[in-house]
C-alpha positions in Angstrom: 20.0 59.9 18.8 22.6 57.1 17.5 20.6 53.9 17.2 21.9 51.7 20.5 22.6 48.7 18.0 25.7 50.6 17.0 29.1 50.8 18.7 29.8 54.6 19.8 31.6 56.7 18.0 33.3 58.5 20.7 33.2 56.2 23.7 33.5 52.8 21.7 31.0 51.1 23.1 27.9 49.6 22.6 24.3 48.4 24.0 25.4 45.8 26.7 28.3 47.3 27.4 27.4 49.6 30.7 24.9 49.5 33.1 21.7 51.9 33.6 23.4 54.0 36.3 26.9 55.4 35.3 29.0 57.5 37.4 30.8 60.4 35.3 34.2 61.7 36.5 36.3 64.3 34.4 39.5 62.6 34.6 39.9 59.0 33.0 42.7 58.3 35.9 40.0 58.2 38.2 37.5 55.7 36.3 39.6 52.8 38.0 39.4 53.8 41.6 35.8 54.3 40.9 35.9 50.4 39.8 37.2 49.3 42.4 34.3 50.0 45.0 32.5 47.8 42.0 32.0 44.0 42.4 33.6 42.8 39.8 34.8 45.5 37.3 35.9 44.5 34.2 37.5 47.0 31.8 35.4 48.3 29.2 37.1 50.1 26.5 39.2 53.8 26.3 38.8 56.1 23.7 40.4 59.4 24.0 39.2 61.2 27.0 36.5 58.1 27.4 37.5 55.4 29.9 35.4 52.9 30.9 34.7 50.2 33.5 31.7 48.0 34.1 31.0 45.9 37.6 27.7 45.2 39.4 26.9 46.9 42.6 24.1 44.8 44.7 23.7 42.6 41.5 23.0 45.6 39.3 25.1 46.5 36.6 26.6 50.2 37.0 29.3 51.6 35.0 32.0 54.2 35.2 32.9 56.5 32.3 35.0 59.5 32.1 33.8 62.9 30.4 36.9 64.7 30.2 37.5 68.5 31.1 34.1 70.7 29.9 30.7 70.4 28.9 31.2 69.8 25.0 33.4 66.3 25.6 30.4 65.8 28.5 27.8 66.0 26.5 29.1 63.7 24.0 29.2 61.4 26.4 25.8 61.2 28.0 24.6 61.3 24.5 26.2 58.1 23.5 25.6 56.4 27.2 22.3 57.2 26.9 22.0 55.3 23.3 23.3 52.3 24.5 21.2 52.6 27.6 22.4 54.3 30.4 19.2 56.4 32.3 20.7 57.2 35.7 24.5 59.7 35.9 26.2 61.2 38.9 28.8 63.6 38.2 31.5 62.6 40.7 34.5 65.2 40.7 36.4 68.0 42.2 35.7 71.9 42.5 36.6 75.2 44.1 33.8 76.4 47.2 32.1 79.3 46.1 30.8 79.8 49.9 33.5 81.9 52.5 32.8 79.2 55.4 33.5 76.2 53.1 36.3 74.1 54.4 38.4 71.9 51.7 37.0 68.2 51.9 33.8 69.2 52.4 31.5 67.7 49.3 29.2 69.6 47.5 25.6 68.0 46.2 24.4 70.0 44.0 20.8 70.9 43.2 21.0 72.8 40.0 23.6 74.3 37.7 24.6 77.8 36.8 24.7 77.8 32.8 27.6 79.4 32.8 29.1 77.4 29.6 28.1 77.5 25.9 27.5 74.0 25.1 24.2 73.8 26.5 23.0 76.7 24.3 22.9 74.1 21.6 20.4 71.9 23.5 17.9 74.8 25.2 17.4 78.7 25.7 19.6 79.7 28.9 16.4 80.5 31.0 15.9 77.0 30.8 17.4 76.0 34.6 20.0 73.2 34.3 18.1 71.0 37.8 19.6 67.5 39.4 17.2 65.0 40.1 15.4 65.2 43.4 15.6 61.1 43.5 19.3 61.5 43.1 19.9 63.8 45.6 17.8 63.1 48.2 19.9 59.5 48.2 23.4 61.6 47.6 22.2 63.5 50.8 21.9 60.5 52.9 24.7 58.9 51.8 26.6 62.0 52.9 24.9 61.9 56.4 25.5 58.3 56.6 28.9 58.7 55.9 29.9 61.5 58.2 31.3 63.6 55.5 30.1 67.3 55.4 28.6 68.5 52.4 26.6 71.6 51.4 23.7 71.7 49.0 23.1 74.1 46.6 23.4 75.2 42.8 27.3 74.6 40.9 28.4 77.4 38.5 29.6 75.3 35.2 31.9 77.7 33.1 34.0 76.9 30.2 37.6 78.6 31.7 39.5 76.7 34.8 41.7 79.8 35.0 38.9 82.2 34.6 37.9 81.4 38.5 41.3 81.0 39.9 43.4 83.1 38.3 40.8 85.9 36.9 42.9 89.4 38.0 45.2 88.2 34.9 42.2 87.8 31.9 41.1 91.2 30.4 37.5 90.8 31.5 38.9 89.8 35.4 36.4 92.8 36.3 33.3 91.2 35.0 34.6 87.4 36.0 35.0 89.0 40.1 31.6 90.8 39.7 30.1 87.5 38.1 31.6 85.4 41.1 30.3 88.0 43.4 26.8 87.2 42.3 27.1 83.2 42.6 28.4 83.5 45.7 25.6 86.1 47.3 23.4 83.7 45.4 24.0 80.9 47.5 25.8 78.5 44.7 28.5 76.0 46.8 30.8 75.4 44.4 32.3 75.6 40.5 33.4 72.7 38.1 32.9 72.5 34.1 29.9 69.6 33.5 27.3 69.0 35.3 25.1 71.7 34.0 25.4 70.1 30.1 24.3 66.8 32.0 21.9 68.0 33.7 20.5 69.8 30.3 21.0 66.6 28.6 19.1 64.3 31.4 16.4 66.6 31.2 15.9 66.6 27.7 15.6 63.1 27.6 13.7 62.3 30.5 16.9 60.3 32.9 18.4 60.8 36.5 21.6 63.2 37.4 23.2 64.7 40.2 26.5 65.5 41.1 28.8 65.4 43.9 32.1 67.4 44.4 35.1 67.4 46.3 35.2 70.9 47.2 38.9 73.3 47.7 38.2 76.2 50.0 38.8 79.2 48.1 39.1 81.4 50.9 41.2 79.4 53.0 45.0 80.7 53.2 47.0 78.3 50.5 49.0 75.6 52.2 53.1 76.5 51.7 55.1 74.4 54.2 55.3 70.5 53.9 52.9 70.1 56.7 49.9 72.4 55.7 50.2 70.8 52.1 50.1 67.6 53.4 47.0 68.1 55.7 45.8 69.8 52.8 46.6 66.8 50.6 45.0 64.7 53.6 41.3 66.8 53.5 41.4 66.8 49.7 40.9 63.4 49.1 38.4 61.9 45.9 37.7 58.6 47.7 35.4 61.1 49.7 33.3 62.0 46.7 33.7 58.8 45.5 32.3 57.3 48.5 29.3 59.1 49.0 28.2 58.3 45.4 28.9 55.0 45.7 26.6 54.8 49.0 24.3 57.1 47.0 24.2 54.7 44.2 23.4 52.0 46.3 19.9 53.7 47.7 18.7 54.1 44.5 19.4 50.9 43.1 18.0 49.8 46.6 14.4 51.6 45.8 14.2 50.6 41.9 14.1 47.0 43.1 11.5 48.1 45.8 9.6 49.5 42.9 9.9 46.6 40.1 
């Protein structure tokens, strides 16, 4: 591990610099709508796919940092957060539902994480199950309820190919991708993204808190084509709803570590 007294290679930051629960979207566009549910968010720092913001949140300080697409960039993320002092991560993103009755805006809070990915090989065998913290979930779960958003629980499939799952009939193994899919989907896994399983790896390796929370896109659902069904579509799929729930999710916890100190 980097000693916390350093700044970061990758994320440029040091200890100070975030709070103990960070919430991790892929896309660095999103780090400052995440901020702005914050009180007070002050830019942080940006380092290639690493964007950060700092606030408080009930007079705790919580961050937001960006991953970027896949586990490898992921994982060198919670490495350094977790140097400088970060203990609690919620993966807060989009996916594709894995489930034939899932309905696009529905979240997805996951439990676990398929290891379908290589990087975290380099951390434990693949028998080793990739599992979200019950804490975290439990408090994602009534956040969702709370909310009125509708959300399914269950294991994520993290892979390493975005056009692997939605385009597969065009790569040369699309047999063995459609047979795989087949096999998350019979057993019972909600949705697929790219990250959480490395964070979950990562979080348990080093004894911290994850869970995750994704937008889900029906992927059974007919496509929207005319100007109306993509904007209803456009309506449905909207990240404040993720967003929300791990912001209301974030709260409970924070909520129950001052209970407990």
């Amino acid at each position: 591990m980097v000693r916390n007294t350093q700044l970061q290679h990758h994320i440029h930051m040091k200890k100070g610099d975030v709070g103990r629960y960070v919430l991790l979207p892929g896309d660095p566009g999103r780090c400052e709508k995440i901020a702005s549910y914050f009180d007070d968010p002050q830019h942080i720092a940006h380092n290639r796919e690493y964007n950060t913001y700092t606030g408080t949140l009930l007079g705790e300080k919580v961050s937001v940092t960006s991953t970027g697409i896949g586990c490898p960039s992921s994982a060198i993320a919670v490495e350094e957060l977790i140097a400088i002092g970060a203990d609690t991560f919620i993966r807060v993103g989009t996916s594709g539902g894995i489930q034939p009755q899932t309905h696009t805006g529905d979240v997805a809070l996951v439990n676990s994480a398929i290891r379908d990915e290589g990087t975290s090989l380099h951390y434990l065998p693949v028998e080793f199950p990739a599992i979200a913290d019950i804490d975290v979930l439990v408090a994602l779960r009534e956040a969702a309820k709370t909310l009125g958003i509708p959300y399914a629980v269950g294991p994520t499939q993290s892979k390493d190919s975005f056009f692997g799952e939605i385009e597969p009939e065009r790569m040369p193994v699309d047999s063995r991708l459609k047979e795989r899919w087949k096999a998350w989907e019979d057993g019972g896994a909600v949705c697929s993204e790219m990250e959480a399983s490395t964070i979950f790896i990562l979080s348990s390796i080093y004894r911290k808190r994850a869970g995750g929370v994704m937008l889900m896109a029906s992927m059974s659902e007919k496509p929207p084509e005319t100007e109306e069904e993509i904007a209803d579509f456009n309506k449905l799929f909207d990240i404040n709803r993720p967003i929300k729930v791990a912001i209301e999710g974030l709260k409970i916890l924070i909520k129950q570590d001052q209970e407990r100190n």
